[in-house]
C-alpha positions, 0 to 999 in steps of 0.5 A: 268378188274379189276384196282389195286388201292392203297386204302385210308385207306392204304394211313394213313398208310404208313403216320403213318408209315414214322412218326414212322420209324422217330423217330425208334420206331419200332427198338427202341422197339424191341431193349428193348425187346431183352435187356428184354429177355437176347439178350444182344449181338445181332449182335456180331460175335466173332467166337464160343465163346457166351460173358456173360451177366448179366441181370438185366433189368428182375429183375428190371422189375418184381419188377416195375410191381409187385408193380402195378400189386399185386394191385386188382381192384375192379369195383363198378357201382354206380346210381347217381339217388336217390329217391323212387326207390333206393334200385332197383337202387342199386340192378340192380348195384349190377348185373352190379358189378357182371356181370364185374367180370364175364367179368374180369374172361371170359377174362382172364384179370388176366393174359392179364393186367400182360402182358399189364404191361409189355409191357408197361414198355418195350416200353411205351405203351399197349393197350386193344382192345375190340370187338362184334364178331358174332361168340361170344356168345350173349351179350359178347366181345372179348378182344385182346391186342394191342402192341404199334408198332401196332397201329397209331394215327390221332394225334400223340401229343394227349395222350386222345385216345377218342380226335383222329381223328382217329386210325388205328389198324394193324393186320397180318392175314390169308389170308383165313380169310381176303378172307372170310371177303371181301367175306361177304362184297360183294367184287367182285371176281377180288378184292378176288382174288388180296388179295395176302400175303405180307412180310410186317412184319416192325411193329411186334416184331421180325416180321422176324420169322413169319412162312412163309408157313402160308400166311399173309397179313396186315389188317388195320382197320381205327376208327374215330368218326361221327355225335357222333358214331364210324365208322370202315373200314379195308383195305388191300393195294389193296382192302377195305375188310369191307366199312365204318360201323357205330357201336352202340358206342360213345367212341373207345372201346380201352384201354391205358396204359402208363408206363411213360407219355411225354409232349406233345406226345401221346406215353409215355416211358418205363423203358427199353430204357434209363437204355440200355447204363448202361446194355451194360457196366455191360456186358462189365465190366463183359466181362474184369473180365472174360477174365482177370480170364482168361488169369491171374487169373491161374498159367501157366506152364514154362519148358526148351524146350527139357527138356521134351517130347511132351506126358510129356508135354500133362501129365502136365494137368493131376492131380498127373502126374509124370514127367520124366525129362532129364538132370543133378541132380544138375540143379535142377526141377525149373531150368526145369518146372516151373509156373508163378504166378498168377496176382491179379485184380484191385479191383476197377474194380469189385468195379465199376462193382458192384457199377453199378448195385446198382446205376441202380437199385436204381435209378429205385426205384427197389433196397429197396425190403421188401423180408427180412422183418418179418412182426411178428418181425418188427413193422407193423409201421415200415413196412408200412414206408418201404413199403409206402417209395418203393411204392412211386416211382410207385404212378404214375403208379398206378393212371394210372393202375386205370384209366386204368381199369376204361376205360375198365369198361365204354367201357364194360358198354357202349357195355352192352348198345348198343349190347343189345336192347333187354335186357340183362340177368344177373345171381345173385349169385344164378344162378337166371337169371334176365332181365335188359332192355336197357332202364333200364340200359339208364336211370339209369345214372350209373357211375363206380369207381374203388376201388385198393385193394392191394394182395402184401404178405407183405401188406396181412401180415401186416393187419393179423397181425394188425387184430390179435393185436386186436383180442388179445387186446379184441377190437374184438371178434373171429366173428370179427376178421374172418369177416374181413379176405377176400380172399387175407389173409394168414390165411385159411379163409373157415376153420376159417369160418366154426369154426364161424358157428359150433360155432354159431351153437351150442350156437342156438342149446344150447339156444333151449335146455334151452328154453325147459328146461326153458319152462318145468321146469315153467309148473312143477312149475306152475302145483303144484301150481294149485293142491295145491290150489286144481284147477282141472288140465287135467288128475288130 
């Protein structure tokens, strides 16, 4: 009979477990999310009524990230081999340029590394996760994002994710597909069978809502490094699904971003947890200012009880109602029905309450925005200073979101190599497929940098109107100046581009036309200067 037995790699697991429930990482995480998303007052019961908040946490994060994020990156493969076959070596790296750029747009990566982003500037970290799948297509891999509470470090002091002993990656999955995969492993039929679905949801954002009627369990795949190869293994509590598997790669294929770094420890910071207290208080001020609009801010009615009836005093909310009042002329209607007046708010309530989210957003580097700037009225000085001023507080950021893309292109080169011992066929801008072999690419000792070009409108701006300056001031001509648009540019770049070659067009259709005028008009000349000194010309 089969002997349920907690499996090792399972062990790691509630190991890394207890040291994040230690530190509340999991509800510390969850809690920026739902302060993100608008739930401010998660948990406050005040009967029917729903408290207001003012969230400037989304603001402030879509400011942040945009500063990164607007920046393009650029892959550039380089050969550091020189010698009688450079130009080939330039060529091949040309081909892994494009072949990037194609990975880049099957992946979506556009979008995933806006949600990697922000992600990390809610909870400190995001990671990429790229993969060989053989239901994949050959020669391509999958990417799937990684959140923070989802994966555990060996050493969780070390920042360099390639120095881990060991990582573990936890997924919730279909227990159908964790039964196929165990199935394909060669699992008995007794370990199949105690596969069986959990409500161990603790390490997923808002895991309380998982659908129930679709069951899922936890699978934990285990990465470490041995003899200078990967090895994995995933592992349900009970059953080692996939025994250890030694993959083609010297580097783990994942991926780190890090919103703010921490001496010491291998997760960093966010921009969310600490910046919550002062969210709170502008919810709470904002709460005070309501219910003192409420209770003060309005004239409330005061009449002479039994001076009036109860339907009167139902009319006296209703507009231009008429009152019939009992009682003698000369008491006078004040004496009857009457209002208190209204007391005004302290201004300096309103006065911290605005001052408070000044000062947050300010001191998040989120409150000098360049959206009234014309870029055609104010000097291109003038703007790069302001820009350059805001960019500042994101210069960390950025260095990191460049190193980060540099990782995703070493794992891609290094899974280009080791996936593909045959070869690897890459398409030119022509459709031309082309054969690169294995060896080619080993011996090439290819490095990758990252150029950042930044797609931010009011940098665009800025170079179109620098360009245009000097088109105008005659230190380059139309040709040029279209030249040097690219496809970020605010200007129509292919209409402006068509007119250069209309243009160019033209002048050589012009040019052939006085050539053959030129040409005709010679021979003419040359012809009456023969007969005239009476040579005998063809057909004369």
């Amino acid at each position: 009979m089969f002997e349920t037995q907690v499996t090792d790699i399972w062990h790691d697991y509630q190991m890394g477990l207890d040291y994040l429930n230690s530190v509340n990482l999991f509800s510390k995480v969850e809690t920026c999310h739902n302060f993100m998303n608008g739930d401010q007052w998660n948990g406050l019961k005040y009967g029917t009524e729903r408290p207001p908040s003012l969230n400037i946490l989304q603001p402030m994060m879509k400011s942040s990230t945009a500063l990164v994020g607007h920046n393009r990156a650029i892959i550039n493969h380089t050969s550091m081999n020189y010698g009688a076959a450079r130009e080939e070596l330039l060529e091949i790296c040309r081909l892994l340029d494009m072949n990037a750029q194609k990975n880049w747009e099957r992946m979506k990566l556009d979008k995933v590394v806006w949600d990697v982003l922000q992600d990390s500037y809610i909870a400190g970290d995001s990671f990429l996760y790229f993969y060989d799948d053989e239901t994949c297509e050959e020669g391509k891999i999958l990417c799937e994002q990684i959140d923070t509470t989802s994966i555990m470090f060996g050493d969780e002091q070390q920042p360099d994710i390639q120095k881990q002993p060991y990582l573990l990656i936890i997924q919730r999955k279909n227990i159908n597909d964790v039964k196929e995969m165990a199935k394909a492993n060669g699992c008995s039929e007794e370990e199949i069978d105690s596969i069986q679905p959990d409500n161990d949801t603790e390490l997923q954002i808002n895991g309380d809502v998982e659908v129930r009627n679709h069951q899922k369990l936890t699978l934990v795949a285990k990465m470490w490094k041995k003899d200078g190869f990967v090895h994995i293994a995933r592992a349900t509590k009970t059953v080692l699904v996939q025994p250890d598997t030694e993959i083609p790669l010297h580097s783990y294929p994942i991926a780190k971003y890090t919103w703010k770094l921490r001496k010491g420890l291998a997760r960093g910071d966010g921009d969310v947890w600490d910046k919550i207290p002062n969210q709170i208080s502008i919810n709470k001020a904002l709460y005070r200012l309501e219910q003192s609009v409420k209770n003060t801010s309005y004239p409330i009615k005061i009449y002479r009880q039994g001076a009036i009836t109860p339907e009167q005093i139902e009319r006296l909310n209703q507009p231009g109602a008429s009152i019939a009042v009992k009682g003698s002329p000369d008491m006078g209607i004040p004496n009857i029905i009457s209002y208190l007046q209204p007391a005004s708010v302290n201004g300096i309530a309103i006065t911290y309450w605005q001052q408070l989210m000044q000062y947050t957003r300010d001191l998040s580097g989120t409150g000098d925005n360049l959206e009234n700037v014309n870029p055609e009225q104010a000097s291109g000085t003038a703007i790069a200073q302001v820009r350059e001023a805001k960019e500042l507080n994101s210069n960390m950021q950025t260095a990191g979101y460049k190193q980060f893309i540099e990782d995703i292109a070493n794992i891609w080169y290094e899974m280009l190599v080791a996936y593909n011992p045959d070869g690897v066929v890459i398409y030119d801008e022509n459709d031309i497929p082309i054969l690169i072999t294995q060896q080619e690419l080993i011996s090439r000792k290819v490095s990758i940098k990252i150029s950042i070009v930044s797609t931010d409108s009011t940098y665009v701006a800025l170079k179109d109107y620098n360009l245009k300056e000097l088109f105008m001031s005659g230190a380059i001509t139309f040709e040029e100046y279209v030249g040097s648009l690219d496809d970020t540019s605010s200007l129509p770049v292919t209409e402006l581009q068509n007119i250069v070659k209309e243009r160019q067009l033209r002048q050589q259709q012009n040019m052939m036309m006085g050539n053959m005028y030129d040409t005709g008009y010679g021979r003419m000349q040359n012809l009456q200067g023969m007969q005239q000194q009476g040579v005998e010309t063809f057909g004369g």
